[in-house]
N, C-alpha and C positions, 0 to 999 in steps of 0.2 A: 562525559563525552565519549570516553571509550567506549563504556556499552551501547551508545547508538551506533557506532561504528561497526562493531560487533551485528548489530541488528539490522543497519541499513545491510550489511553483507549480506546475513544470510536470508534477508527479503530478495535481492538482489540475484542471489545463486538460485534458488526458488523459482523467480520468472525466469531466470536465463534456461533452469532445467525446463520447465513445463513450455519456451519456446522453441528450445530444440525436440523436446519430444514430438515424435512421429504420431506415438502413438497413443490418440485420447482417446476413453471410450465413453459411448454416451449411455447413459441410467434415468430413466423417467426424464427424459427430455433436456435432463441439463448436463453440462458436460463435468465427469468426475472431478479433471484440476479445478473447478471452481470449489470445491470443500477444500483444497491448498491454500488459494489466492485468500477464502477467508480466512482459514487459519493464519495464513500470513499478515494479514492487516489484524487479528486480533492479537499478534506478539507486538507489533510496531503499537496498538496501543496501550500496552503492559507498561512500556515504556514511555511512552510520551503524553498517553493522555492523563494529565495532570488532576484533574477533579475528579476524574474517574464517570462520567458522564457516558461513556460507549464510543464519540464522536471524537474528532482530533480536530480542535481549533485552530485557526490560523498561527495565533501567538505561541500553541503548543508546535504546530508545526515546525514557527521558524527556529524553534530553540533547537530541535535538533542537528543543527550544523551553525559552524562559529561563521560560514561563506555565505554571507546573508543574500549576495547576489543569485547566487544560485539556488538556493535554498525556496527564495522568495520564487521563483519562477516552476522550480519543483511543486511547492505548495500550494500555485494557482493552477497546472496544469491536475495535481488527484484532486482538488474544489471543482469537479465537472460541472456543476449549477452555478459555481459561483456564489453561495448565500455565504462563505465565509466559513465553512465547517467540511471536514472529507468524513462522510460516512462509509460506512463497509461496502455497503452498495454503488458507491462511487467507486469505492477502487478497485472491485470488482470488473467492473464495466472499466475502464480508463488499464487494467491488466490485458485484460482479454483486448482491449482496442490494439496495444503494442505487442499481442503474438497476433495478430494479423496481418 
């Protein structure tokens, strides 16, 4: 439990830095913090994703916090399609949506 704690942080520090930053600069059309945001969802699934599959399942999801209330609603909002799974490209897109 500790180490998601640990993890949920420094995913957390991460968007907070790239929402305060002023300054993005754009490279071949995409914007650089998006090679952050992924590297950040590929630490979050070091850690959670359990079969090791690339994707973070719902049930992989909720395990990361014991506040199942909260947790549950965290895990439906980065499920952008809703099929039941957050891929990188969902949280990609669902990052970038809250520094707007």
């Amino acid at each position: 439990m500790k180490r998601y704690a640990i993890l949920l942080f420094s995913v957390m520090f991460i968007v907070s830095f790239l929402i305060l930053s002023d300054s993005v600069s754009f490279a071949k059309g995409k914007p650089a913090h998006e090679d952050l945001i992924r590297n950040a969802y590929r630490q979050i699934c070091t850690a959670a994703d359990k079969n090791g599959d690339g994707i973070i399942s719902m049930d992989e999801c909720m395990a990361i916090s014991r506040d199942k209330k909260k947790i549950a609603k965290d895990c439906k909002y980065w499920d952008a399609d809703g099929n039941g799974v957050i891929t990188e490209d969902e949280y990609v897109k669902q990052v970038i949506k809250i520094m707007r």
